[in-house]
N, C-alpha and C positions, 0 to 999 in steps of 0.2 A: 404564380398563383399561390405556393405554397406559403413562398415569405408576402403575401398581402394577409395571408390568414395569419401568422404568427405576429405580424403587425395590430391588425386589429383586437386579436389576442392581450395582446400586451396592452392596451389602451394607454390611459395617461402615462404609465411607466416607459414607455416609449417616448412619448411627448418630453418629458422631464430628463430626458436622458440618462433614466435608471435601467433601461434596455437598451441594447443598440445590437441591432441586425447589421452586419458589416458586410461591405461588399468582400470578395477574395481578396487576398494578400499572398502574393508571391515574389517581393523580394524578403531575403532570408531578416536584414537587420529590423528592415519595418515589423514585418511577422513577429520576430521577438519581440520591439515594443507594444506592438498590439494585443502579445499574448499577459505580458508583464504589467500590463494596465487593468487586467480585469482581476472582478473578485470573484465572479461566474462564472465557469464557461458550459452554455447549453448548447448538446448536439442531439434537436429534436429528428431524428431520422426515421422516416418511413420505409426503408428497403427494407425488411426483412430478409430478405436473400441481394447478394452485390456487397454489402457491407464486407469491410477487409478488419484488418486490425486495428484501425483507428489513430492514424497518425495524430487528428488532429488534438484528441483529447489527448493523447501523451506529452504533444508537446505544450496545451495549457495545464497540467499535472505538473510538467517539469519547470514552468513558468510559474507554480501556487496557486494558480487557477480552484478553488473546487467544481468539478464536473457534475453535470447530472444532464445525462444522456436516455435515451430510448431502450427500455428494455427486451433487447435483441442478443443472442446468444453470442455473438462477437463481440462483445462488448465485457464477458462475462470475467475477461480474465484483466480487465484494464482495473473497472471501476465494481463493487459491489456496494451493495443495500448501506445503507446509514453509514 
C-alpha cells in the first residue's frame, strides 16, 4: 500500500522514468550496479522506532548517490540538513 502511495505521488515522474521504486536487490554485484546508477537515493521511512543504522543509504552514499531520507533520529549521524 505504502509503495502505491509513493507511486501515485511521484506521478508522471514515475511514468518517464525520472523515479523508479525498485523492487529489493539482494545479489551483492547487481545491488552495486543499481546503486551506481542513481543520482537519488530516497529512503521515505515511516518507522520511527525499528529503524537501525541504515545500511542502505550508506551504501548509495558510497555508490555518490545524494540521499534524502525521513527525518528520524537514526538517521541523524548518516545524512544531515542541506
Amino acid at each position: 500500500d505504502y509503495a502505491a502511495r509513493l507511486r501515485a505521488a511521484a506521478g508522471s515522474l514515475a511514468d518517464d522514468g525520472r523515479v523508479r521504486l525498485a523492487p529489493p536487490e539482494f545479489g551483492a554485484a547487481a545491488l552495486a550496479r543499481a546503486y551506481a546508477a542513481l543520482d537519488v537515493f530516497v529512503y521515505p521511512s515511516l518507522a520511527a522506532r525499528g529503524e537501525t543504522f541504515g545500511v542502505g543509504i550508506a551504501e548509495a552514499m558510497a555508490a555518490g548517490a545524494a540521499c534524502v531520507v525521513s527525518d528520524l533520529p537514526c538517521f541523524a549521524d548518516l545524512v544531515t540538513p542541506e
